[in-house]
N, C-alpha and C positions, 0 to 999 in steps of 0.2 A: 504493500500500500504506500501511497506517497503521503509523506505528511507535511502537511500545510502550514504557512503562519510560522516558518523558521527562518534563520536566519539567512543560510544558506540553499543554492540550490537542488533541484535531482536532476539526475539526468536519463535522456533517451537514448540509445544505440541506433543510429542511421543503417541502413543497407551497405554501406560499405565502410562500416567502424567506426566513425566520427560520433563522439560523444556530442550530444547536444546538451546544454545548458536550460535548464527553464525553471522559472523562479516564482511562486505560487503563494497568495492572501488571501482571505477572505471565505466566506462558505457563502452557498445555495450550488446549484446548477454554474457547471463547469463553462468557463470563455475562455480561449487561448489569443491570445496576443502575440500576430509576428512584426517584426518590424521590418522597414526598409534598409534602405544604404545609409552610411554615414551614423549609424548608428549601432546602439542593441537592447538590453530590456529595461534599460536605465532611462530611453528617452521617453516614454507615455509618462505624460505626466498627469493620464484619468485614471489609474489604479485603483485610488484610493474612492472617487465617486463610482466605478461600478464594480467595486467592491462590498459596499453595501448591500448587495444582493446576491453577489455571484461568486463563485470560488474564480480566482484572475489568474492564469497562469500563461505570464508574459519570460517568450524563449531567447536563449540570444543564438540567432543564427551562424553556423559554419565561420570560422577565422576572430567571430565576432568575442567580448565578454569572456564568459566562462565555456564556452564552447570549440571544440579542439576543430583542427580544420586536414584538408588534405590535399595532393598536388594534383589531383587529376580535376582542378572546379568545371564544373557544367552547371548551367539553371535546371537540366535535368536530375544531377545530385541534389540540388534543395529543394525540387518539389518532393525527392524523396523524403527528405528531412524532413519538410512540411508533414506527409503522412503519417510519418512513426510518431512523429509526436501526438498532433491528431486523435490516433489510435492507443496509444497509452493513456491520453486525457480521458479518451470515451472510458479506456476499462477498469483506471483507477475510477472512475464516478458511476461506473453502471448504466451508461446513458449516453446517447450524442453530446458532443459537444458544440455549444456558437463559438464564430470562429472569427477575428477582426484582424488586414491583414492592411498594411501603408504600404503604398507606394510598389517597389519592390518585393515587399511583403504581400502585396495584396496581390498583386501578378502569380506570385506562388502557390496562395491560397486558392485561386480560381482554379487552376490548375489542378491543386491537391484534393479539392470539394467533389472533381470531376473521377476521381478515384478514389474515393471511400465510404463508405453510406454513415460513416458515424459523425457530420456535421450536419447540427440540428436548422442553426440559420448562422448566414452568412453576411459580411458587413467586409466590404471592401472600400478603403479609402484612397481615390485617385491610383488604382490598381495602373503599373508601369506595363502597359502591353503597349513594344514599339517596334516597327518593324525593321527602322533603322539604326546601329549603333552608334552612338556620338562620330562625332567626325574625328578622323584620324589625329591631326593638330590638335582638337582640344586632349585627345586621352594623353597625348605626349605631352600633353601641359603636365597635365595631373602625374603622372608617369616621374615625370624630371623634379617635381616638387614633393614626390613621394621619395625616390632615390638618395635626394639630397637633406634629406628628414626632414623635411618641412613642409611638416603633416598639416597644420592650420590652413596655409597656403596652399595645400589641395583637396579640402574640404571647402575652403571659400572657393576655391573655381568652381570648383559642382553649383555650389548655392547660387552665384552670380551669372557664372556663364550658361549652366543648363537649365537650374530651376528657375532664371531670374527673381531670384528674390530678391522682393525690398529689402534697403538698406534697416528699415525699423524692425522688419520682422528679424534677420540676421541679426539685426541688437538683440532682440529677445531672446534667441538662441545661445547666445556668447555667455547672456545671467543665468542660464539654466544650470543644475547642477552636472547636468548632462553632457554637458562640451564638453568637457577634458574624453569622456568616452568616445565620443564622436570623430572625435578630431584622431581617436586614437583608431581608429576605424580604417584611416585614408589608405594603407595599402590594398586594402581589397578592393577600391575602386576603380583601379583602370582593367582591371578584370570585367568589373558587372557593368563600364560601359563599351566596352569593345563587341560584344554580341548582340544580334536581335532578338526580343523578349516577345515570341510570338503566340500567340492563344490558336491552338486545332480548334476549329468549329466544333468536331466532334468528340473534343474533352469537354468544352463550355458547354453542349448539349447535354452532358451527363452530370451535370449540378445540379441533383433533386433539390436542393437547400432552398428557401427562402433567401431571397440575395436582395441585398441594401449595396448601392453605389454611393458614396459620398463625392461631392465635386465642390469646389471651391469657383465661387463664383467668377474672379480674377485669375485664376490657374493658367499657367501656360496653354495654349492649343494643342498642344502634344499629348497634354494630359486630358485636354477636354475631349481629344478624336480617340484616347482609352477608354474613354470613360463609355463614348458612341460605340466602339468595336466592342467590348464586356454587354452593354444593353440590348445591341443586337442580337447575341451569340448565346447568351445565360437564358433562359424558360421563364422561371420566376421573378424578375427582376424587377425595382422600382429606384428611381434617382431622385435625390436631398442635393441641393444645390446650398451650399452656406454662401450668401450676399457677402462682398467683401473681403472672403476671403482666400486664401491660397492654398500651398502645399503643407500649410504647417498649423492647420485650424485647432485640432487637438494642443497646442501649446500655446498658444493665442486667444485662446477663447475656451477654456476645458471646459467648463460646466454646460457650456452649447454643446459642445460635441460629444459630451457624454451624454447628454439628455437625448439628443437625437435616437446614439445608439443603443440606449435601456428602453426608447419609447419603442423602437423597432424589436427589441429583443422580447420582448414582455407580449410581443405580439397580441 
């Protein structure tokens, strides 16, 4: 059994040995929490608001936290990941689990929903399905600013040059408790942008789930034409548009973006 509400994490065994990390508060009905790039399970900063009702068990992905990593990476390796976890959550709790997945994260989750019948509903926030990888010059940015350890400086590339984020949201980021993990993140970057993060029609058809899209009303178009390829492709699907805001709503606005996802979850 896993036991909840310590200090430390447990972990899950992937398909090909990589220990996964995932770090677990609260009681009711199981949610797993993946995150995106540039991060791990330190940056949700709604834990504690849908916790109040749910057991949270936010992972830190492959390379990421407390999660061991390995040399052959593929997006096909972490949707693997994505599953075993998944699949442990459902059978420590007895039940499906909802599944909330950012960005990168949420790319995986659609993916991984499409192959296992133990997620109960699904909530993907501006899920990264793109068909192009970053362009060659900027990975080499990030690349040479990873090489030369200056990891800050290629975590703000990502932020300015692909997510264009505003200068104030990036402030808000910088006070999080979370930076320092973030920034510690930056090797694994030029990795997850050199490939294309593509969704089979016929994985997204096999998403029984109940599926929530979150979108940011200001979000890059790249994110807004993911958000159109996931709507079209997912069976059960419905879209939450937050006015105003971006890639980073969940730490900008928590009590909004929690609310949304416990109003959806409680169905």
């Amino acid at each position: 059994m896993v036991q909840h509400q310590s200090s430390g994490p447990w972990h899950v065994t992937s398909t090909d040995g990589t220990r996964l990390a995932v770090w677990s508060t609260g009681t009711g009905p199981p949610l797993l929490l993946v995150h995106g790039s540039m991060s791990d399970h330190r940056r949700w900063r709604i834990v504690d608001l849908l916790a109040q009702d749910r057991t949270v068990h936010a992972m830190d992905r492959r390379g990421r936290g407390g999660s061991t990593d390995a040399l052959d990476w593929t997006p096909e390796r972490e949707v693997e990941d994505v599953v075993a976890v998944i699949e442990a959550v459902a059978a420590d709790a007895g039940r499906p689990t909802d599944v909330l997945g950012h960005s990168f994260g949420g790319y995986l989750c659609v993916r991984a929903a499409g192959r296992t019948p133990h997620v109960r509903r699904l909530v993907l926030y501006e899920p990264a399905v793109v068909q192009h990888p970053q362009p060659p010059e900027l990975v080499a940015r990030v690349q040479a600013a990873v090489d030369a350890g200056r990891y800050e400086e290629a975590v703000e590339i990502m932020m300015r040059d692909v997510l264009h984020m505003p200068e104030a949201e990036l402030a808000v980021l910088r006070e999080q408790p979370s930076w320092p993990a973030r920034v510690a993140t930056a090797p694994t970057l030029p990795r997850e942008e050199s490939v294309p993060l593509l969704l089979d029609p016929a994985e997204a058809a096999g998403v029984t789930a109940p599926t929530l899209l979150i979108r940011g009303g200001d979000s890059p178009e790249f994110l807004q034409d993911a958000i159109r390829t996931v709507a079209g492709s997912v069976p059960d699907c419905r879209v939450v548009t937050l006015e105003g805001q971006q890639h980073v709503a969940d730490q900008t606005d928590p009590e909004t973006f929690a609310a949304v996802v416990r109003e959806f979850l409680r169905g």
